[in-house]
N, CA, C and O atoms as CSV, one atom per row, in Angstrom:
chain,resi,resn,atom,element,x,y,z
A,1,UNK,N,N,-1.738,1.827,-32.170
A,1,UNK,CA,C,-2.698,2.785,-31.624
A,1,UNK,C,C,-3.489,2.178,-30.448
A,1,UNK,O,O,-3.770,2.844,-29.452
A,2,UNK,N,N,-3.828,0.912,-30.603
A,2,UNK,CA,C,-4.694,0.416,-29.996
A,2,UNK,C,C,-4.052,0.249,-28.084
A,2,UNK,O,O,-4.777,0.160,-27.094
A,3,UNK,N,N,-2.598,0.256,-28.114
A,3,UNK,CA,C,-1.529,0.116,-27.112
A,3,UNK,C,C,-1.922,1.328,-26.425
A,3,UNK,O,O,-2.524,1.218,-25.357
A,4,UNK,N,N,-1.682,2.371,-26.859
A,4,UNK,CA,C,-1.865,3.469,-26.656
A,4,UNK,C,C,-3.031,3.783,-25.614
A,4,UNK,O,O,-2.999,4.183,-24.451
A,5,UNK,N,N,-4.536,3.300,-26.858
A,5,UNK,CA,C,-5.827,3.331,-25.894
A,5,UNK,C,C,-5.673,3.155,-24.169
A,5,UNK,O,O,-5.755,3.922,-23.209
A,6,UNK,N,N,-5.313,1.206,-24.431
A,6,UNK,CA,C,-5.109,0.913,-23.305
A,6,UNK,C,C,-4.438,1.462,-22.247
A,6,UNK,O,O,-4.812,1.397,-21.077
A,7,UNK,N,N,-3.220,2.126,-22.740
A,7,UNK,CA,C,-2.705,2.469,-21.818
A,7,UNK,C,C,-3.265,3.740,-21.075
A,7,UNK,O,O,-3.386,3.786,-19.851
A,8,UNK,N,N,-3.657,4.959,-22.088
A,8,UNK,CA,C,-4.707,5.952,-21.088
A,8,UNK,C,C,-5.975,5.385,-20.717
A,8,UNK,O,O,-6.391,6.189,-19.882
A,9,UNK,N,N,-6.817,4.501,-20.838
A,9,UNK,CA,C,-7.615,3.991,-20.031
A,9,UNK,C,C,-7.608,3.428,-18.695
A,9,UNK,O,O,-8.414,3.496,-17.767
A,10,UNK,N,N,-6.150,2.683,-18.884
A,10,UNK,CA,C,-5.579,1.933,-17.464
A,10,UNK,C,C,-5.059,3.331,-16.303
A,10,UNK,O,O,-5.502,3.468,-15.162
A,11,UNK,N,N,-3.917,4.346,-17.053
A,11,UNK,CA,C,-3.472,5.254,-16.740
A,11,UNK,C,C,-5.088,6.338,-15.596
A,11,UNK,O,O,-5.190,6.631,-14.405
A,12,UNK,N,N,-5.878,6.540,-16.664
A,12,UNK,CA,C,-7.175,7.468,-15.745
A,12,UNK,C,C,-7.772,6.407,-15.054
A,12,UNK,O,O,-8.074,6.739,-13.908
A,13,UNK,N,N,-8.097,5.054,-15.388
A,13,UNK,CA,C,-8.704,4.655,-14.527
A,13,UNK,C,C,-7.651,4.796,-12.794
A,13,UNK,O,O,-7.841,5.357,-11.715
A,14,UNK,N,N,-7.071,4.337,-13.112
A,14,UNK,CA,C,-5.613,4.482,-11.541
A,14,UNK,C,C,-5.701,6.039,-11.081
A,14,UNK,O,O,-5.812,6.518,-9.952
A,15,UNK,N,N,-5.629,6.543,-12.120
A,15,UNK,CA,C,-5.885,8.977,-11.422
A,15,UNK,C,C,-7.491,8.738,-10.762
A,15,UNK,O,O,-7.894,9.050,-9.642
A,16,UNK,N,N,-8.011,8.270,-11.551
A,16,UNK,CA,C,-9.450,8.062,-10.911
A,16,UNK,C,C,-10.005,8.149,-9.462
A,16,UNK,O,O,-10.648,8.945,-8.779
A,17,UNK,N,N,-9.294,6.637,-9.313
A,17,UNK,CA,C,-9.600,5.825,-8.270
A,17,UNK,C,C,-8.517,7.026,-6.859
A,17,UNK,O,O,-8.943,7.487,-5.801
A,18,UNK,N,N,-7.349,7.143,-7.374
A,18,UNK,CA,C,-6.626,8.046,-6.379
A,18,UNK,C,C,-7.592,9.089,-6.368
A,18,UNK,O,O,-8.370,9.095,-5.413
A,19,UNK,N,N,-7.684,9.840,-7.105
A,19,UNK,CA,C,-8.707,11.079,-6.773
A,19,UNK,C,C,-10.012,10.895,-5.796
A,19,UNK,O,O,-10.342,11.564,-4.817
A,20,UNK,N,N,-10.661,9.717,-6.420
A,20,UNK,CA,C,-11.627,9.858,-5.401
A,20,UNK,C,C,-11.752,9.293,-3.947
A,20,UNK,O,O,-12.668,9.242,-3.126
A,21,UNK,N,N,-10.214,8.820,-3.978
A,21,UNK,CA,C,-9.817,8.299,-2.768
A,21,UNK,C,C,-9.459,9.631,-1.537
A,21,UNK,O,O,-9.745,9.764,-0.348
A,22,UNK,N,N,-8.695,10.474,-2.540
A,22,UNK,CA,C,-8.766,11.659,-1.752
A,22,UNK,C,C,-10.039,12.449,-1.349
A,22,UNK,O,O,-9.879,13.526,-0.774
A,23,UNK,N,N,-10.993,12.103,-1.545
A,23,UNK,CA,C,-12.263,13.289,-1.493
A,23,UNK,C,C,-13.017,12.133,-0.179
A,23,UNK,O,O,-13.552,12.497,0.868
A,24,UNK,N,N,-12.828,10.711,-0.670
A,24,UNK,CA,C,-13.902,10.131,0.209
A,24,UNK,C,C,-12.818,8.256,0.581
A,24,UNK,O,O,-12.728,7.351,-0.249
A,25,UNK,N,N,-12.403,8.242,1.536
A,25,UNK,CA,C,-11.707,6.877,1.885
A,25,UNK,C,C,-12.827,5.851,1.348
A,25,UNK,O,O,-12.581,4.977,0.517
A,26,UNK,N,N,-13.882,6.035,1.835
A,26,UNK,CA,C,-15.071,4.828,1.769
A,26,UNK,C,C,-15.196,4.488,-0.119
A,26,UNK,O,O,-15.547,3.421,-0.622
A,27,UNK,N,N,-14.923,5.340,-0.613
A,27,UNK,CA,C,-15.409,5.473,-2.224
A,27,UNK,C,C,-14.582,5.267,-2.936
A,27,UNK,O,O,-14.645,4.367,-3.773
A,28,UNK,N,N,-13.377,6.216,-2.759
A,28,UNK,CA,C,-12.158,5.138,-3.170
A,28,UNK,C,C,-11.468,3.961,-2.744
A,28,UNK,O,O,-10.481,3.773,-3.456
A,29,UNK,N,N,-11.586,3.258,-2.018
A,29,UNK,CA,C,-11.592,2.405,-1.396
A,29,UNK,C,C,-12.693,1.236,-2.261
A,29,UNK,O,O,-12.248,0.221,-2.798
A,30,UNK,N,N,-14.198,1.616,-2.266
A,30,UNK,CA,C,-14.961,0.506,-2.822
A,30,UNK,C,C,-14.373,0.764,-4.129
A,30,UNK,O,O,-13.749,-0.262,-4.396
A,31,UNK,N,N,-14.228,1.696,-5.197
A,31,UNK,CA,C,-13.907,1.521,-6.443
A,31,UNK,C,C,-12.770,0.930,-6.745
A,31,UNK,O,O,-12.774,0.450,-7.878
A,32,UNK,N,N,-11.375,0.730,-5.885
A,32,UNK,CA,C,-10.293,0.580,-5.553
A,32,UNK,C,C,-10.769,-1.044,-5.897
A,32,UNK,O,O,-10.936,-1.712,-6.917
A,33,UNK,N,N,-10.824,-1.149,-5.184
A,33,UNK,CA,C,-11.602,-3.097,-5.120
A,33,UNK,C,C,-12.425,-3.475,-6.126
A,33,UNK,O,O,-12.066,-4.508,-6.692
A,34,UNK,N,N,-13.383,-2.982,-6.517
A,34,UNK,CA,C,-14.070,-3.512,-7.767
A,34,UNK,C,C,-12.562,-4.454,-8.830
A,34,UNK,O,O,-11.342,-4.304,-8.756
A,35,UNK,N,N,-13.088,-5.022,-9.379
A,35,UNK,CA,C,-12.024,-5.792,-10.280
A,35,UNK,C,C,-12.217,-5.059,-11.847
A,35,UNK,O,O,-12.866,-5.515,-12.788
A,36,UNK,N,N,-11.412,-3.741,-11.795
A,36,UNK,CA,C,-11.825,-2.730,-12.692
A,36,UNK,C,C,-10.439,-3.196,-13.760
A,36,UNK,O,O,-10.485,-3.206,-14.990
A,37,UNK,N,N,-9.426,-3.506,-13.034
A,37,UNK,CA,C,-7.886,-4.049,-14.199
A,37,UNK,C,C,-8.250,-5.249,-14.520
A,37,UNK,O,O,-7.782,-5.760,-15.538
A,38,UNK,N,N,-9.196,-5.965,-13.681
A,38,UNK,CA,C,-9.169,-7.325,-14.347
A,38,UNK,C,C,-10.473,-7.542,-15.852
A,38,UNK,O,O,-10.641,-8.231,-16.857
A,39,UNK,N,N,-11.176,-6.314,-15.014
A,39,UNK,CA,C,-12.230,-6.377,-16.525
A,39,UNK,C,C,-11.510,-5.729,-17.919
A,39,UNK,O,O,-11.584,-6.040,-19.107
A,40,UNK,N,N,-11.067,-5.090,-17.470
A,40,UNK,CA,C,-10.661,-4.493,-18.721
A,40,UNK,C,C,-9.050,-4.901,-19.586
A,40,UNK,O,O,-8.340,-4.399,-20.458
A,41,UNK,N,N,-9.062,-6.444,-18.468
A,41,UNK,CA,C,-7.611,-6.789,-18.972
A,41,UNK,C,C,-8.464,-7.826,-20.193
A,41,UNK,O,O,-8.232,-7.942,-21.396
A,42,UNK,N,N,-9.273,-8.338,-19.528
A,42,UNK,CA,C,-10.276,-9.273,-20.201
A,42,UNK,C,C,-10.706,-8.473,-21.456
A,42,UNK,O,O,-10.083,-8.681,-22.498
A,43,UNK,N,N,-11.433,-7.829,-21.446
A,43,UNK,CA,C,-11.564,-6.663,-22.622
A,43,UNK,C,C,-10.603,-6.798,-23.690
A,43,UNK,O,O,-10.855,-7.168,-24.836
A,44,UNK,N,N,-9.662,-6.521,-23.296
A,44,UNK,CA,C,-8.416,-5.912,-24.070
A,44,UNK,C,C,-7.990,-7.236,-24.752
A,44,UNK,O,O,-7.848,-7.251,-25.974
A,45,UNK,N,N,-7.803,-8.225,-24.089
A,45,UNK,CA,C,-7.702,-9.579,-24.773
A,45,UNK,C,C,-8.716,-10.279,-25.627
A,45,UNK,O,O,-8.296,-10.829,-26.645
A,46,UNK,N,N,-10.022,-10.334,-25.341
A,46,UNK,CA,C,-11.201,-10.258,-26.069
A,46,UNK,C,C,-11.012,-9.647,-27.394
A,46,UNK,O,O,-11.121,-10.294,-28.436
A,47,UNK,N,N,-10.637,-7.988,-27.327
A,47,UNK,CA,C,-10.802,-7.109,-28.091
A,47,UNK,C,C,-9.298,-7.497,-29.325
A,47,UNK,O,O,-9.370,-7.013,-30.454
A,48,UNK,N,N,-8.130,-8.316,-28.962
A,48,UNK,CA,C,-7.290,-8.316,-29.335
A,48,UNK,C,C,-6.954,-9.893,-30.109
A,48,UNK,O,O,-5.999,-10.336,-30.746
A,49,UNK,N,N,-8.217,-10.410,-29.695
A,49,UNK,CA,C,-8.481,-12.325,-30.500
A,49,UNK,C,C,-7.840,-13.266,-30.087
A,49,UNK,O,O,-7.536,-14.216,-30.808
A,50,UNK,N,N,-7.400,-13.130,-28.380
A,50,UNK,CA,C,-7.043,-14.066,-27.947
A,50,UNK,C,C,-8.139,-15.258,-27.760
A,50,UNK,O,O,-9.367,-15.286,-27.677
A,51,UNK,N,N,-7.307,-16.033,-27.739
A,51,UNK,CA,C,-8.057,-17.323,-27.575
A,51,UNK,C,C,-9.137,-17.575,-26.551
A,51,UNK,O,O,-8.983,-16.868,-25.555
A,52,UNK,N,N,-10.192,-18.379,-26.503
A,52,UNK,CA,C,-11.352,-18.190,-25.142
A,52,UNK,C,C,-10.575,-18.952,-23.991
A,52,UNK,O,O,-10.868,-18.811,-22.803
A,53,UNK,N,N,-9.566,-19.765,-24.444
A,53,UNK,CA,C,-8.725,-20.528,-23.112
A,53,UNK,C,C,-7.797,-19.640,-22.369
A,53,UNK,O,O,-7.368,-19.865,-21.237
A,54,UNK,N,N,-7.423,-18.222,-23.389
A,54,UNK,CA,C,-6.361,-17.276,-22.611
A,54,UNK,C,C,-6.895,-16.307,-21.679
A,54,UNK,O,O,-6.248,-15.660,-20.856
A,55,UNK,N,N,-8.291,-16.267,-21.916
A,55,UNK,CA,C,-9.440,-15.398,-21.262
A,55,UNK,C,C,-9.485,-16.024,-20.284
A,55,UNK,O,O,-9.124,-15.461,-19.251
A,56,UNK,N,N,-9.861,-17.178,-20.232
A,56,UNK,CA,C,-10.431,-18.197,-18.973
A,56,UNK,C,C,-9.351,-18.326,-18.356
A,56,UNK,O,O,-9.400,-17.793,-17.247
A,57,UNK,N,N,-8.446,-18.780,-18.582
A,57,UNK,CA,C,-6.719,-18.793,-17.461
A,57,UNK,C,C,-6.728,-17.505,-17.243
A,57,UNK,O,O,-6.599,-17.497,-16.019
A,58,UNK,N,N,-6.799,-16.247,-17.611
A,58,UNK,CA,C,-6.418,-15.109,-17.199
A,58,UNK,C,C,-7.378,-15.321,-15.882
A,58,UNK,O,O,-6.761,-15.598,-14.853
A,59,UNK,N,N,-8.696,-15.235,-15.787
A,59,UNK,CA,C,-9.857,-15.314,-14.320
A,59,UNK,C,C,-9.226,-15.637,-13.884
A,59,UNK,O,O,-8.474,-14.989,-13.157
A,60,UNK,N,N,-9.157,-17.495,-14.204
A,60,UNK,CA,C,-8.324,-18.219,-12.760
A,60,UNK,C,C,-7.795,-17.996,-12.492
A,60,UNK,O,O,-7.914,-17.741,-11.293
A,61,UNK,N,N,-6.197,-17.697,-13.227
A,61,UNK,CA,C,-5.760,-17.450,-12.000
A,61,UNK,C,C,-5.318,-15.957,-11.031
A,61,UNK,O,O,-4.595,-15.626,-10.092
A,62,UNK,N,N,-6.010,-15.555,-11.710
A,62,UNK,CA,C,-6.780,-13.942,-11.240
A,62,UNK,C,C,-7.696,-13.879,-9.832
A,62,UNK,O,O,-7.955,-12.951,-9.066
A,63,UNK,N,N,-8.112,-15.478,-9.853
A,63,UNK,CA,C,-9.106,-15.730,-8.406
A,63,UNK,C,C,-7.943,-15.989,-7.247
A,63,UNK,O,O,-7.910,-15.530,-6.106
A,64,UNK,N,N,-6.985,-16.886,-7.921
A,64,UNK,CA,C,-5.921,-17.558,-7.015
A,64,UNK,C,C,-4.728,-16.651,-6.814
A,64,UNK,O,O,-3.831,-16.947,-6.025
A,65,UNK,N,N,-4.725,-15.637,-7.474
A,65,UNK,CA,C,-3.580,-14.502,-6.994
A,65,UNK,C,C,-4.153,-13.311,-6.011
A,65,UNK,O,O,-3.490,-12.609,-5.247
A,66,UNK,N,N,-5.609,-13.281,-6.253
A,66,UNK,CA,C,-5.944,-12.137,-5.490
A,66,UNK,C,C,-5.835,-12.797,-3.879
A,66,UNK,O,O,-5.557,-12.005,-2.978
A,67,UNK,N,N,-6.099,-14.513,-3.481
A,67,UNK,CA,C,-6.423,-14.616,-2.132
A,67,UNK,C,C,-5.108,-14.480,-1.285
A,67,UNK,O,O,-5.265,-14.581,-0.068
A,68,UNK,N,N,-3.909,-14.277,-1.723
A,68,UNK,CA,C,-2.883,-14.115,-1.063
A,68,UNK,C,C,-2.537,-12.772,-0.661
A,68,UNK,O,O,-1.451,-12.653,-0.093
A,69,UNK,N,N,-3.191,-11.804,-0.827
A,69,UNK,CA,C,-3.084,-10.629,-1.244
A,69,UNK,C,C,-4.142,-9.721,-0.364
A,69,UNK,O,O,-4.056,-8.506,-0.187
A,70,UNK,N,N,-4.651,-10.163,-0.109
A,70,UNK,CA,C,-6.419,-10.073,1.055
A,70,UNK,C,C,-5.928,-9.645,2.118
A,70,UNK,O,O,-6.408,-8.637,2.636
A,71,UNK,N,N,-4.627,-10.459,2.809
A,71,UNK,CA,C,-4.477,-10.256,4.326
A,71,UNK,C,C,-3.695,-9.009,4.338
A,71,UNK,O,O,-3.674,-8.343,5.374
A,72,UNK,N,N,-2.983,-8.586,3.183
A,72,UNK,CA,C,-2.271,-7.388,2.947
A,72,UNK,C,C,-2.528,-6.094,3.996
A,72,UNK,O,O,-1.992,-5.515,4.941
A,73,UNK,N,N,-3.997,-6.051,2.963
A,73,UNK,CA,C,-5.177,-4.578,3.683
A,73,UNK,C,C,-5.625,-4.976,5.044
A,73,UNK,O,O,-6.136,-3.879,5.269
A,74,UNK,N,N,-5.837,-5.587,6.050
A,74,UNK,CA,C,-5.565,-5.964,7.278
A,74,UNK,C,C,-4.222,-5.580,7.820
A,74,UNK,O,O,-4.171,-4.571,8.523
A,75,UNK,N,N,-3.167,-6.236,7.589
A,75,UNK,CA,C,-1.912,-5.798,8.009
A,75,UNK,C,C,-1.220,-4.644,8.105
A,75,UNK,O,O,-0.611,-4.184,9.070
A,76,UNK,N,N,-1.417,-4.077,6.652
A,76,UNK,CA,C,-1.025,-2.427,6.059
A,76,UNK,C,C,-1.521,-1.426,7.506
A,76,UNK,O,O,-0.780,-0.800,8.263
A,77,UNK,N,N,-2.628,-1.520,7.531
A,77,UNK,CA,C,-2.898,-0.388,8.439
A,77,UNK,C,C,-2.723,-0.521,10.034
A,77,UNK,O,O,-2.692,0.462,10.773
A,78,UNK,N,N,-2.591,-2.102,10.560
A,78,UNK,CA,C,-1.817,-2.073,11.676
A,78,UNK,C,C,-0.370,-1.841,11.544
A,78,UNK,O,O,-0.018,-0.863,12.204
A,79,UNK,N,N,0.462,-2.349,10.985
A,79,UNK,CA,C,1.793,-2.177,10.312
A,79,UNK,C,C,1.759,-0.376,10.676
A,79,UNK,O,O,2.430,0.214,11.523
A,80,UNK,N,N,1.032,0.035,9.991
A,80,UNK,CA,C,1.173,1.726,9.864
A,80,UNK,C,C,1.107,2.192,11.161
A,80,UNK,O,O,2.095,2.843,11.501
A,81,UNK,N,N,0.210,2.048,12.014
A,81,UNK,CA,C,0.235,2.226,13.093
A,81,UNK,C,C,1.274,2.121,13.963
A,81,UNK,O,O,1.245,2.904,14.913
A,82,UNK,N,N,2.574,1.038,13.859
A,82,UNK,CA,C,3.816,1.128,14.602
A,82,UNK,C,C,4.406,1.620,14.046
A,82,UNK,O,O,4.922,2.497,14.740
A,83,UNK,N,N,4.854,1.670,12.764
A,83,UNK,CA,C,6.018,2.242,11.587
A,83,UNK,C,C,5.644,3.023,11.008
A,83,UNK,O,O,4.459,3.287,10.809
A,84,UNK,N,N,6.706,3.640,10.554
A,84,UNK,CA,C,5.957,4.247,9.404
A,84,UNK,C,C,5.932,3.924,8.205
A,84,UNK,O,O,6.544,2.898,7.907
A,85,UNK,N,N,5.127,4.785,6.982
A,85,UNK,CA,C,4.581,4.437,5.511
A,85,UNK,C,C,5.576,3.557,5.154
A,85,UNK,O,O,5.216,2.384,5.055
A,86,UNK,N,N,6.633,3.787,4.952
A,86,UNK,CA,C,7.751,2.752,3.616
A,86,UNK,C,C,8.075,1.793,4.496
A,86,UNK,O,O,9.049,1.214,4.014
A,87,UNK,N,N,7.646,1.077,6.030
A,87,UNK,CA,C,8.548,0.496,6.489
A,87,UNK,C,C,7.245,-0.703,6.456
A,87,UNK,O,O,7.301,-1.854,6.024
A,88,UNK,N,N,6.189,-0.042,7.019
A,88,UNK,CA,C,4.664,-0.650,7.188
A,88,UNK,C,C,4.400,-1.226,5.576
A,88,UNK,O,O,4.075,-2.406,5.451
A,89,UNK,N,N,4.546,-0.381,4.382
A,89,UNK,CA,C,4.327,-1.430,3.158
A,89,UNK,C,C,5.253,-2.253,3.008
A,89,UNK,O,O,4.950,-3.441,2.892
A,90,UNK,N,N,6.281,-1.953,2.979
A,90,UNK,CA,C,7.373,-3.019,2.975
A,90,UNK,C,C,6.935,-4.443,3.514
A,90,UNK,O,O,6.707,-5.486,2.900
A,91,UNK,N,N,6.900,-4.177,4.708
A,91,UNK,CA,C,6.444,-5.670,5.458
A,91,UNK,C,C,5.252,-6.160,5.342
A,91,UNK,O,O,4.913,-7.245,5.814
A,92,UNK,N,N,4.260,-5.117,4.471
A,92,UNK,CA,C,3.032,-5.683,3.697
A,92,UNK,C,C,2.999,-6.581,3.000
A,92,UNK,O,O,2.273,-7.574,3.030
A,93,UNK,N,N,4.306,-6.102,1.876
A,93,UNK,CA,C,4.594,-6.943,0.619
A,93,UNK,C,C,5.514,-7.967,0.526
A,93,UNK,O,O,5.756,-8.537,-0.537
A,94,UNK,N,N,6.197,-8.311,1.892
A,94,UNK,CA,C,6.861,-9.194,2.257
A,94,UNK,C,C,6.000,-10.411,2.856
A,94,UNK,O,O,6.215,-11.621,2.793
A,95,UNK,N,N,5.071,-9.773,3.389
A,95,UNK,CA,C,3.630,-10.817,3.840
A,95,UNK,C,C,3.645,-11.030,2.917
A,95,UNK,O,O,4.676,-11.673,2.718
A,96,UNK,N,N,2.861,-10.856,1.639
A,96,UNK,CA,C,2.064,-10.989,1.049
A,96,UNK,C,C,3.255,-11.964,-0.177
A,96,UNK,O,O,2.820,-12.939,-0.792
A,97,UNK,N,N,4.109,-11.683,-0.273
A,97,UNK,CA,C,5.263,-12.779,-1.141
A,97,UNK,C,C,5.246,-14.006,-0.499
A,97,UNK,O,O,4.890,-15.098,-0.942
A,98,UNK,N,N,5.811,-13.605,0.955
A,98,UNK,CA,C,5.059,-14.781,1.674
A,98,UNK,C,C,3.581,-15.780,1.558
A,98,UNK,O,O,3.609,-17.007,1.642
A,99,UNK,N,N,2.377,-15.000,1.359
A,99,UNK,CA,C,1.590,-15.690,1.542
A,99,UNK,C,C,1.231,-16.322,-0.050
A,99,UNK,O,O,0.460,-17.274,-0.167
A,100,UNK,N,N,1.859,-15.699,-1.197
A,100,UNK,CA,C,1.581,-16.434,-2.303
A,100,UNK,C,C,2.706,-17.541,-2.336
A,100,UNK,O,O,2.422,-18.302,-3.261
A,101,UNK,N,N,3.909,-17.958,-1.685
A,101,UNK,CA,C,4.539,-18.961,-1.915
A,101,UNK,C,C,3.529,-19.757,-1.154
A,101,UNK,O,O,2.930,-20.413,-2.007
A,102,UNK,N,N,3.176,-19.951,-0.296
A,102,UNK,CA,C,2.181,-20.930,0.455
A,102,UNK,C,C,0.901,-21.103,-0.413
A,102,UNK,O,O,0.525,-22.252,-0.643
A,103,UNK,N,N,0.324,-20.231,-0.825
A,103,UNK,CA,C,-0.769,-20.218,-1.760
A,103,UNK,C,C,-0.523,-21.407,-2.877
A,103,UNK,O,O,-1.196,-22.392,-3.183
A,104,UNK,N,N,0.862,-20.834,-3.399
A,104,UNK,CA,C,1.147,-22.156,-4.750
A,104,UNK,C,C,1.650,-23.503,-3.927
A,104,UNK,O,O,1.385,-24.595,-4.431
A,105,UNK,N,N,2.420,-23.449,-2.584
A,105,UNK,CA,C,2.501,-24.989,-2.157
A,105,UNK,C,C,1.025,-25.560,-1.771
A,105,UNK,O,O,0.742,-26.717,-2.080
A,106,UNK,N,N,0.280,-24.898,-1.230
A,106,UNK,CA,C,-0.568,-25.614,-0.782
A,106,UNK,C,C,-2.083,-25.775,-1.960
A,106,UNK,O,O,-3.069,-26.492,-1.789
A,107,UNK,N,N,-1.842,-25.010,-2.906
A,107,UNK,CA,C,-2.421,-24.943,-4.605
A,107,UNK,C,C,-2.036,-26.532,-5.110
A,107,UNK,O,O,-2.796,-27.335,-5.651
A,108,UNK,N,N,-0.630,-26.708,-4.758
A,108,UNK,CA,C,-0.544,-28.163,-5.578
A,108,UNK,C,C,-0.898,-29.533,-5.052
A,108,UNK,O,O,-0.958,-30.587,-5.685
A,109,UNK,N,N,-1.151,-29.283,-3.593
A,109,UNK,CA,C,-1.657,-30.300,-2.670
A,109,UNK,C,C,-2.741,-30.749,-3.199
A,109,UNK,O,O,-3.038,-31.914,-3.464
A,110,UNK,N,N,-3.522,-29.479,-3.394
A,110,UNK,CA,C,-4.782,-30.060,-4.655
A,110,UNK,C,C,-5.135,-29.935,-5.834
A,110,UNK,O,O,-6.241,-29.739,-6.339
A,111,UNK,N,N,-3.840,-30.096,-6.376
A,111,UNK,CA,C,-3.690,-29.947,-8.109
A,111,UNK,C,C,-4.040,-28.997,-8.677
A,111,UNK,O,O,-4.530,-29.154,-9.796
A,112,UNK,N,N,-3.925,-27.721,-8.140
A,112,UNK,CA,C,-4.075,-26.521,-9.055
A,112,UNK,C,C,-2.768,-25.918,-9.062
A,112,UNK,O,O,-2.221,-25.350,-8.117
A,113,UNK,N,N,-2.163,-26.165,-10.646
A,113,UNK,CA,C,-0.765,-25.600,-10.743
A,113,UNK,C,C,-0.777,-24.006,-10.982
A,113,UNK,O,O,-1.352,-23.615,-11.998
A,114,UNK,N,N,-0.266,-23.180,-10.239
A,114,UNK,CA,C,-0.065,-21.907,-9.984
A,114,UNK,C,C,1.296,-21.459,-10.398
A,114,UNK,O,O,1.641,-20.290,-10.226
């Protein structure tokens, strides 16, 4: 049952955020960004008796996956501007594969295994 929860919570929170993306860019957009999957991934693990070390690795490396991922929303909308939609994300997410292999080489330069 409890699977379930999660999953329509995760499910409306995502209709949510689209909806109010349609009414207002600026609003869906800030709610979009809030770290609304990561709280409630935390939650859900909390709520489910994982360990306080599976909580704490979940953050980290929750800090170190989001910075590869940043230059995305910069790119996306110039990208869009020459191409179009499927061609402009595409080469979003090809950045952005890109920029997490560099993320983990240059992660181990200073000993944070990723």
């Amino acid at each position: 049952m409890f699977i379930v929860v999660k999953f329509l919570v995760s499910a409306a929170l995502i209709t949510a955020i689209s909806e109010f993306a349609k009414r207002s860019d600026r609003i869906g957009a800030l709610i979009g960004s809030l770290p609304l999957i990561t709280i409630f991934t935390l939650i859900w693990l909390k709520l489910e008796n994982q360990e306080n070390a599976k909580i704490d690795n979940h953050s980290f490396y929750t800090f170190w996956y989001v910075l590869p991922t940043l230059p995305m929303f910069l790119a996306f909308p110039a990208l869009h501007r020459k191409f179009n939609f499927w061609t402009a994300l595409a080469l979003s997410c090809v950045l952005t594969i890109l920029l997490f292999a560099c993320t983990v080489f240059i992660a181990r330069k200073f000993e944070v295994d990723l």
